[in-house]
C-alpha positions as a printed NumPy array, in Angstrom:
array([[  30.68 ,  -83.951, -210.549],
       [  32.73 ,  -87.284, -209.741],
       [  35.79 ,  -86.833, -207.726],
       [  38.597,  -87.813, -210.126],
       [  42.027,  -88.35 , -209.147],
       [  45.287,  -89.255, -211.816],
       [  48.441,  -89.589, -209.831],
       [  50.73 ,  -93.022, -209.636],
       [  50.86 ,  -94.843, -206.632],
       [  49.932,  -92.262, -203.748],
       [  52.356,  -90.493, -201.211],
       [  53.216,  -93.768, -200.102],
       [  54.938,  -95.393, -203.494],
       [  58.608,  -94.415, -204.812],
       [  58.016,  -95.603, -208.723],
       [  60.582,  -95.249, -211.244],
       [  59.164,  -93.037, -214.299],
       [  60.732,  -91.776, -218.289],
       [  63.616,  -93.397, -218.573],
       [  63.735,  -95.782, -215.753],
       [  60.628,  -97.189, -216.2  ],
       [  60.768,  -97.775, -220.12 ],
       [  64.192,  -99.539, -219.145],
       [  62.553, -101.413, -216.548],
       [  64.177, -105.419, -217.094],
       [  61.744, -108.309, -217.773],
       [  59.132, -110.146, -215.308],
       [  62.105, -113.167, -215.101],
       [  64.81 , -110.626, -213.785],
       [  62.945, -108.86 , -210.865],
       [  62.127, -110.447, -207.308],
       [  59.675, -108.849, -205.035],
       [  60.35 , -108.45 , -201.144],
       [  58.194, -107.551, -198.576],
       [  59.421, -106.572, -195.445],
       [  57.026, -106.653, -191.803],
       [  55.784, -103.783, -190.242],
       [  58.583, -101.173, -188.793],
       [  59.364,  -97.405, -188.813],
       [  59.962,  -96.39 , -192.981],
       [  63.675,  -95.615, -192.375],
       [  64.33 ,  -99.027, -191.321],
       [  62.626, -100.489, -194.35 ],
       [  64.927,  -97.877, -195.97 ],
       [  68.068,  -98.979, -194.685],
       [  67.293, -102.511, -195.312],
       [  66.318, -101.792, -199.188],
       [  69.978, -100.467, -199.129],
       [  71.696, -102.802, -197.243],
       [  69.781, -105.663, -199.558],
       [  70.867, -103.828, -202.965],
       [  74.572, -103.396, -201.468],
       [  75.085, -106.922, -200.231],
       [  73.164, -108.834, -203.249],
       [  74.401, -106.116, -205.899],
       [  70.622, -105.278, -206.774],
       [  69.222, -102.415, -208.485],
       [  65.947, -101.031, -206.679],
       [  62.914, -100.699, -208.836],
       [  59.906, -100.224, -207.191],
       [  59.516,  -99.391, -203.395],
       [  55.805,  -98.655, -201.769],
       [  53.65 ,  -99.214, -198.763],
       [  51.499, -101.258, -198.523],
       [  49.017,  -99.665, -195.857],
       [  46.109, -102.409, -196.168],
       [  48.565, -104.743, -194.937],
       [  50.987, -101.932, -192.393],
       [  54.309, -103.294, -194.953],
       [  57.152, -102.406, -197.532],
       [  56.555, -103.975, -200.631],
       [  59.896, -103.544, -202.776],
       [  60.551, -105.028, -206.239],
       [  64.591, -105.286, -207.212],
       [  66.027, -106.281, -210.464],
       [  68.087, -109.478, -210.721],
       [  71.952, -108.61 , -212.042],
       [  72.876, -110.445, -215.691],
       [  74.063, -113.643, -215.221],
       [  72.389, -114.213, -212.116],
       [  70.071, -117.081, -211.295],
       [  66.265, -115.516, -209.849],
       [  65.587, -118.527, -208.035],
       [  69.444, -118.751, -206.187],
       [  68.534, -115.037, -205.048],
       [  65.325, -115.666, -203.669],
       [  66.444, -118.617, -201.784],
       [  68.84 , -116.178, -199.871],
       [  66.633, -113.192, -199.534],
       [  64.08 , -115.711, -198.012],
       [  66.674, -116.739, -195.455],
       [  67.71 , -112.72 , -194.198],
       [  65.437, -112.257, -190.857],
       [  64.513, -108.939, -192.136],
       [  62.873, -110.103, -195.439],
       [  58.594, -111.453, -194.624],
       [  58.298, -112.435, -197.841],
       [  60.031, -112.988, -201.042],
       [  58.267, -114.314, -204.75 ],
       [  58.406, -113.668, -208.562],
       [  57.003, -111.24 , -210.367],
       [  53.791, -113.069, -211.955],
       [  52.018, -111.763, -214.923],
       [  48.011, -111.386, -215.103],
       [  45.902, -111.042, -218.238],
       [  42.279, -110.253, -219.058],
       [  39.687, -111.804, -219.63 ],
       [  37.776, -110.722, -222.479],
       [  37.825, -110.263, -226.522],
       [  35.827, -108.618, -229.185],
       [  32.781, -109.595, -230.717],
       [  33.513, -110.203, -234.384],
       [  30.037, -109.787, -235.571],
       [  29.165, -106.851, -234.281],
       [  25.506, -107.592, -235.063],
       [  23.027, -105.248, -233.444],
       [  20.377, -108.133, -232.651],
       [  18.831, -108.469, -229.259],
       [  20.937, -105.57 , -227.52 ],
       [  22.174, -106.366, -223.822],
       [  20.726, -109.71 , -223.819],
       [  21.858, -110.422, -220.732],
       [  20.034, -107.47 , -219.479],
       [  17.254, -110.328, -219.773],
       [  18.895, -113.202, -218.714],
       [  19.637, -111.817, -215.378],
       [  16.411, -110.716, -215.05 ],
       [  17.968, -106.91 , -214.446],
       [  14.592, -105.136, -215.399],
       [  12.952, -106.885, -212.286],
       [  16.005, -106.446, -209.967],
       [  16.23 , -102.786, -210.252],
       [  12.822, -102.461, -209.479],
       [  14.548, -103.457, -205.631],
       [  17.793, -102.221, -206.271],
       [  20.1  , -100.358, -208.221],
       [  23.538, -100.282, -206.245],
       [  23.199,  -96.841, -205.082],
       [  26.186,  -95.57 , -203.128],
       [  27.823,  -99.283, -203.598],
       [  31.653,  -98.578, -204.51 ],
       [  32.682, -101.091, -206.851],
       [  36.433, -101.274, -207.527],
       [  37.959, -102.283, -210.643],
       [  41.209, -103.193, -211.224],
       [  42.06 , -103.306, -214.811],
       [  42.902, -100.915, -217.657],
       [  41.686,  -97.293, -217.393],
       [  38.386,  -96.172, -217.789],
       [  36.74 ,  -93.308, -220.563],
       [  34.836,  -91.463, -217.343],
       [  33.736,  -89.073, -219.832],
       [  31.51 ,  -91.668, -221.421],
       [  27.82 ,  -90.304, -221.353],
       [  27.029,  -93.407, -219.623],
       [  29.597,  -93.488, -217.143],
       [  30.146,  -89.708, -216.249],
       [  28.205,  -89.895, -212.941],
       [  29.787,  -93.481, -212.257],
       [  33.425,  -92.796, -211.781],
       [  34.145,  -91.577, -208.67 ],
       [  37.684,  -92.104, -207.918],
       [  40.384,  -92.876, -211.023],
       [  44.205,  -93.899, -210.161],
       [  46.802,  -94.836, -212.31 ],
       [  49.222,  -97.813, -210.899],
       [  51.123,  -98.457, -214.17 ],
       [  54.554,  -96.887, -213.425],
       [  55.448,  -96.571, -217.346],
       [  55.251,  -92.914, -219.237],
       [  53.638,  -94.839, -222.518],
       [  50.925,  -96.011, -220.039],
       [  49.982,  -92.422, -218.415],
       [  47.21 ,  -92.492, -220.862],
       [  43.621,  -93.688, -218.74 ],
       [  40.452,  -92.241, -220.717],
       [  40.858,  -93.759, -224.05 ],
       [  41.496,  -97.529, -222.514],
       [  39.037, -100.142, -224.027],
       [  38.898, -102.932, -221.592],
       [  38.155, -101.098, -218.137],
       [  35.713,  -99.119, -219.803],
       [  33.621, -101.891, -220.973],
       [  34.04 , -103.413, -217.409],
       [  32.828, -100.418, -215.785],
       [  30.365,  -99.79 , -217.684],
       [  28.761, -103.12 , -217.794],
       [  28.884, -103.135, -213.744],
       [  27.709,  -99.391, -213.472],
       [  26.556,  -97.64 , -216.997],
       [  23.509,  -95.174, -215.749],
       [  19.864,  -95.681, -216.874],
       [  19.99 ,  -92.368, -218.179],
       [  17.938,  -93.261, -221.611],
       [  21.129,  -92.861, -223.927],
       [  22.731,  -96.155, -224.685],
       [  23.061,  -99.085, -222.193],
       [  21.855,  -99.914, -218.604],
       [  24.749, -101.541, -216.42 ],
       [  23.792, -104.424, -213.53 ],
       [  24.176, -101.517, -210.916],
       [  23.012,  -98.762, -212.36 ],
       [  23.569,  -96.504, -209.327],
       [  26.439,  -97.628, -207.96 ],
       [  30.052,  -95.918, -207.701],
       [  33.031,  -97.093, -209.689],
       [  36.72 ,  -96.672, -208.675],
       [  38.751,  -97.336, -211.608],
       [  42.378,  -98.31 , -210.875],
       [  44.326,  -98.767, -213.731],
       [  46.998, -101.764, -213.042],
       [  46.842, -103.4  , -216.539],
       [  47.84 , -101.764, -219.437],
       [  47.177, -102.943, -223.449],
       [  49.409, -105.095, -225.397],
       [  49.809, -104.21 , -227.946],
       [  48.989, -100.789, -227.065],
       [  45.251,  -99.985, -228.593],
       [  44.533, -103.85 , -228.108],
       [  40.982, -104.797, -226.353],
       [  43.394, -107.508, -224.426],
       [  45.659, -105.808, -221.525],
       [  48.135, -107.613, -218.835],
       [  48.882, -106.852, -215.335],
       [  51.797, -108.   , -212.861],
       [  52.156, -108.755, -209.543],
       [  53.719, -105.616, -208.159],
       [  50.558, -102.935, -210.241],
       [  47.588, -105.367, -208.777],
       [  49.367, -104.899, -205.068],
       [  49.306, -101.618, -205.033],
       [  45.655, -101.35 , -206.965],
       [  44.297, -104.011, -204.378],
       [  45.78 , -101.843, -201.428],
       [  44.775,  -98.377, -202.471],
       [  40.79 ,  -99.963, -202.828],
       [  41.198, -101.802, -199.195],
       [  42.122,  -98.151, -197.704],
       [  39.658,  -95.978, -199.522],
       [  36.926,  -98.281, -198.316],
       [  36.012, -100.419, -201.444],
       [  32.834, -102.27 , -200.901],
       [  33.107, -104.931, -203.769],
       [  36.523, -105.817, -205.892],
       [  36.352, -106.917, -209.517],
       [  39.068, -108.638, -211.258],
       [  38.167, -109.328, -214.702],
       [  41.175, -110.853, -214.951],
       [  43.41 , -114.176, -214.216],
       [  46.437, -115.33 , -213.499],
       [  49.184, -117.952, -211.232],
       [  48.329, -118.207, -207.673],
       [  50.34 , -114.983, -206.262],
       [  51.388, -114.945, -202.609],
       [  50.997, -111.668, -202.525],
       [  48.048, -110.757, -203.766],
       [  46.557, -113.673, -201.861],
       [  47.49 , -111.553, -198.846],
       [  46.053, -108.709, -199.69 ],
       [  43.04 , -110.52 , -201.17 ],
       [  42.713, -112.016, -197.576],
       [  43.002, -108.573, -195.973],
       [  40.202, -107.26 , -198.178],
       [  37.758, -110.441, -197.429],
       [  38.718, -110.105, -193.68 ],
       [  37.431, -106.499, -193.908],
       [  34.305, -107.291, -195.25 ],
       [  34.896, -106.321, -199.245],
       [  33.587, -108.92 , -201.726],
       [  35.44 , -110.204, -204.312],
       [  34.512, -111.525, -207.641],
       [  36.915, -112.831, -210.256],
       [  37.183, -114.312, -213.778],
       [  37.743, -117.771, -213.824],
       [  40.326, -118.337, -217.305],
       [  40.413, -122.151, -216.774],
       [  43.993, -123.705, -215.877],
       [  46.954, -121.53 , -215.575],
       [  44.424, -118.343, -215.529],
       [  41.926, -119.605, -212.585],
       [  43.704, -116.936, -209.867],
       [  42.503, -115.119, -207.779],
       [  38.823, -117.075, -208.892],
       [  40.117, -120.082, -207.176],
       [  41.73 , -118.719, -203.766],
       [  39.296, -119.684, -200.977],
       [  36.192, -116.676, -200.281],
       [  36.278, -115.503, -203.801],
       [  33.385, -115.774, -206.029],
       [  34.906, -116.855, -208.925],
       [  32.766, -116.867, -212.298],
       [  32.786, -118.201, -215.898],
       [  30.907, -117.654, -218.499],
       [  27.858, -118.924, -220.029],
       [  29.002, -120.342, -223.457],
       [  25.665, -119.897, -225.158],
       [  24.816, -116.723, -226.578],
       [  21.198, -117.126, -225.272],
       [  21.892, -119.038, -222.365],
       [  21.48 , -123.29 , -222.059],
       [  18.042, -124.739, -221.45 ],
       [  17.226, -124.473, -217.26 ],
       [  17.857, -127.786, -215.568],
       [  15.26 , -129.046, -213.389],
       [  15.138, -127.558, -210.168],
       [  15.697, -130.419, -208.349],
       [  19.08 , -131.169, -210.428],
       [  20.39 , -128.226, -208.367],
       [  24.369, -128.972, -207.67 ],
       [  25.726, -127.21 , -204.566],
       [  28.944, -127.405, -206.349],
       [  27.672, -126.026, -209.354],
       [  30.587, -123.397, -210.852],
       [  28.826, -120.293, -211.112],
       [  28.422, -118.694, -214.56 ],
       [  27.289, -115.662, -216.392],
       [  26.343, -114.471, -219.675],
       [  29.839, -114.09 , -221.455],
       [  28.956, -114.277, -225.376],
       [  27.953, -111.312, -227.718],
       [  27.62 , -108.577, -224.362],
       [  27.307, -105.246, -225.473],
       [  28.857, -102.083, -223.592],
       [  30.583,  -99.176, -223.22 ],
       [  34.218,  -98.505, -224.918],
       [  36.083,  -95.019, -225.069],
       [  34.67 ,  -91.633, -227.031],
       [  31.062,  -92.591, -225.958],
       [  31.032,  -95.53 , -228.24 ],
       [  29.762,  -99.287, -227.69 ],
       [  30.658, -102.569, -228.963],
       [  30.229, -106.32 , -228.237],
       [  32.699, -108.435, -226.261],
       [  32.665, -111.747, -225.027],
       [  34.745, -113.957, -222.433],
       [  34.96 , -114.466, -218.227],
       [  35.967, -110.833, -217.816],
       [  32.187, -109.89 , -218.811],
       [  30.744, -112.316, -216.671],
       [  32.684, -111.438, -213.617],
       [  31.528, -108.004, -213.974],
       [  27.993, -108.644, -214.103],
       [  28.001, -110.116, -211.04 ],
       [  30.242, -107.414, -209.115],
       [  27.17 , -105.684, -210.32 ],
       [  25.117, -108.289, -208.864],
       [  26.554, -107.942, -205.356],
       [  26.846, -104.325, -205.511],
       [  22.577, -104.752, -205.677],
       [  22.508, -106.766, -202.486],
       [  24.711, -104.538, -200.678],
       [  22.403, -101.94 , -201.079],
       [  19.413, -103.599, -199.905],
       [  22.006, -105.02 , -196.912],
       [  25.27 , -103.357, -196.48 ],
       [  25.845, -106.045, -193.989],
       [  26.217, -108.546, -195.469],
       [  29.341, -110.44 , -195.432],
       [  31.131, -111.558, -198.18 ],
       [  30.373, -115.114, -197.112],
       [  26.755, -114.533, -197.002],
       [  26.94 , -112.695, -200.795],
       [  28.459, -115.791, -202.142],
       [  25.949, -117.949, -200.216],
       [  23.409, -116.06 , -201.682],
       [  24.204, -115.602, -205.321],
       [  24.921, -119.101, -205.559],
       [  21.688, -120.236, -203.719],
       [  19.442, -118.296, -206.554],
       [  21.206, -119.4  , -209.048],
       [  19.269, -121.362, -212.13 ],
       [  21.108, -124.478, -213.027],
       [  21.948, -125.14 , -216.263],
       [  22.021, -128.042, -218.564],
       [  24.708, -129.767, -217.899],
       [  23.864, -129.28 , -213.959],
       [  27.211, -128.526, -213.326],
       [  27.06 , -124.905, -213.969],
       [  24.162, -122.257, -212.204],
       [  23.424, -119.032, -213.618],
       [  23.507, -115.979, -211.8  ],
       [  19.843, -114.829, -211.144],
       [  20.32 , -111.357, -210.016],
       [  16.195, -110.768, -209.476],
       [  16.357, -113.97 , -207.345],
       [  19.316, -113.196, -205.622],
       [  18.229, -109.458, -204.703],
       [  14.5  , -110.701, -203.559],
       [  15.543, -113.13 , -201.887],
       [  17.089, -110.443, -199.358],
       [  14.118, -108.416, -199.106],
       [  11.458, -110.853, -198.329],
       [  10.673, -112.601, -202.136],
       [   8.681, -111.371, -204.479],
       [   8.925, -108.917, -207.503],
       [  10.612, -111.157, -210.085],
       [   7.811, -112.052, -212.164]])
């Protein structure tokens, strides 16, 4: 049975809930703070002594253990100017670091033909019938941080091993019937178990750690902020993560970029959804494999091999992808946030065959095998090529 846990934030977090959190101001009116590492009680007296001073209403307060510091988010009093109050909370010698609230979206939309024609057609054009016959994730722990996930799905009730809820809003205490983090998960995971689709890892283990909630509510598009992604980032860092997807994009976020850095320093991969401008974070911070998608349902014509670009961007299918969505249904989606997953999936594979292997070396790897793609500015992901290529060649024919 998968170990399934629904709770908030942890021990650790102090969210607001009813009420407080449905009367929660606006992105524009709350400033997050971080403070460094010290005993709780001074990070306590501090929060007050920063509420009392500045007139500031405390939202959010939580530790941040991947990182040993107090992450608290305060609102910004009417009439006052957000950037004027983070220019003086930056100057206290008790504040590490102070930023906006950014907001994240996914990645991904619906299919609107719904046509039933070559099913999981990616499922050929990473050559996944080959790979598995070297690897199938087993034991990998994928997280992903997005929407909830249906772990009741027939395909993805031996998947979902760990399930957390980060959105600190009663209307969002709902996980299971989410659309968008179940067709991430099962994409990256869904067991060969004969009853609908086969995901790139079909053996790995998902932790799904809701930070985004849908907007509208029922939507297949969700958002995330700053201060829900920090605490899903840091809960996956602690309970030992192996590979982090974020089907998702956003501003560059000091924050996050911390705790993105903490995760690659520990040796957890990290692949992301690459929206273009405006949405290219955290795709474009530095040790990230950041993906796009294919634009062509089938996939462009193969460039020669010796147009192969070192600087290729790295892309995967991303048009008409079927998978999993909630009460054991599937559907088609397309956009980054499927590509990013299949190659979670894709490095999930290798760390099976190597759990070694750095997240340097995963990158180096994927994009080595890639198949370059007319224009040659864009590679394919080749998970056969990438997976034999660790175990001595061979197998992908």
């Amino acid at each position: 049975l998968a170990l399934v846990t629904l709770s908030c934030a942890g021990a650790t977090s102090t969210p607001k809930t009813g009420d407080e959190a449905a009367a929660a101001p606006p992105a524009d009116r709350q400033v997050m703070v971080t403070y460094p590492p010290g005993p709780p009680a001074v990070w306590a007296r501090t929060s007050a002594d920063l509420a009392q001073n500045y007139g500031l209403r405390i939202l959010y307060a939580w530790t941040m253990a991947s990182l040993g510091e107090q992450c608290v988010v305060f609102e910004v009093p009417a009439g006052r100017s957000a950037r004027e109050l983070m220019n003086k909370l930056a100057a206290d010698r008790r504040v590490g670091s102070v930023q906006t609230v950014e907001t994240f979206s996914t990645l991904a939309s619906q299919d609107p033909k719904g046509q039933y024609t070559h099913l999981q057609h990616s499922y050929q054009a990473l050559r996944l019938e080959q790979a598995h016959r070297l690897a199938t994730g087993k034991g990998v722990r994928v997280a992903v941080v997005d929407t909830g996930v249906d772990f009741d799905h027939p395909d993805l009730r031996e998947r979902v091993t760990v399930a957390n809820n980060f959105v600190v809003d009663e209307r969002e205490s709902k996980f299971t019937t989410d659309i968008h983090g179940t067709a991430i998960a099962g994409l990256i995971a869904a067991s060969d178990n004969e009853v609908g689709i086969v995901g790139v890892a079909p053996g790995a283990q998902i932790f799904a750690l809701k930070a985004c909630w849908q907007q509208p509510p029922s939507a297949r598009t969700a958002v995330c902020n700053s201060y829900t992604l920090a605490k899903a980032v840091d809960f996956a860092i602690v309970k030992g993560a192996q590979v982090l997807n974020f089907s998702l994009g956003g501003p560059p976020d000091p924050l996050l970029g911390r705790l993105i850095g903490a995760a690659l320093s520990k040796g957890i991969v990290v692949v992301a959804a690459d929206g273009g401008p405006s949405r290219d974070f955290p795709a474009s911070q530095k040790g990230v494999i950041g993906i796009r998608g294919s634009e062509d349902r089938k996939g462009a014509a193969a460039a020669p091999a010796a147009a192969r670009s070192q600087t290729a961007a790295l892309a995967a299918p991303a048009v008409d992808i079927l998978t999993t969505i909630p009460k054991g249904s599937y559907d088609f989606f397309s956009g980054s946030s499927l590509a990013a997953a299949q190659v979670s999936g894709v490095a999930a594979l290798l760390l099976q065959r190597d759990p070694n292997l750095t997240p340097t070396q995963i990158g180096e790897i994927i994009r080595k095998t890639a198949r370059p793609l007319n224009p040659t500015h864009v590679a394919q992901v080749d998970a056969c090529a990438a997976v034999a290529s660790v175990v001595g060649g061979g197998g992908c024919e």
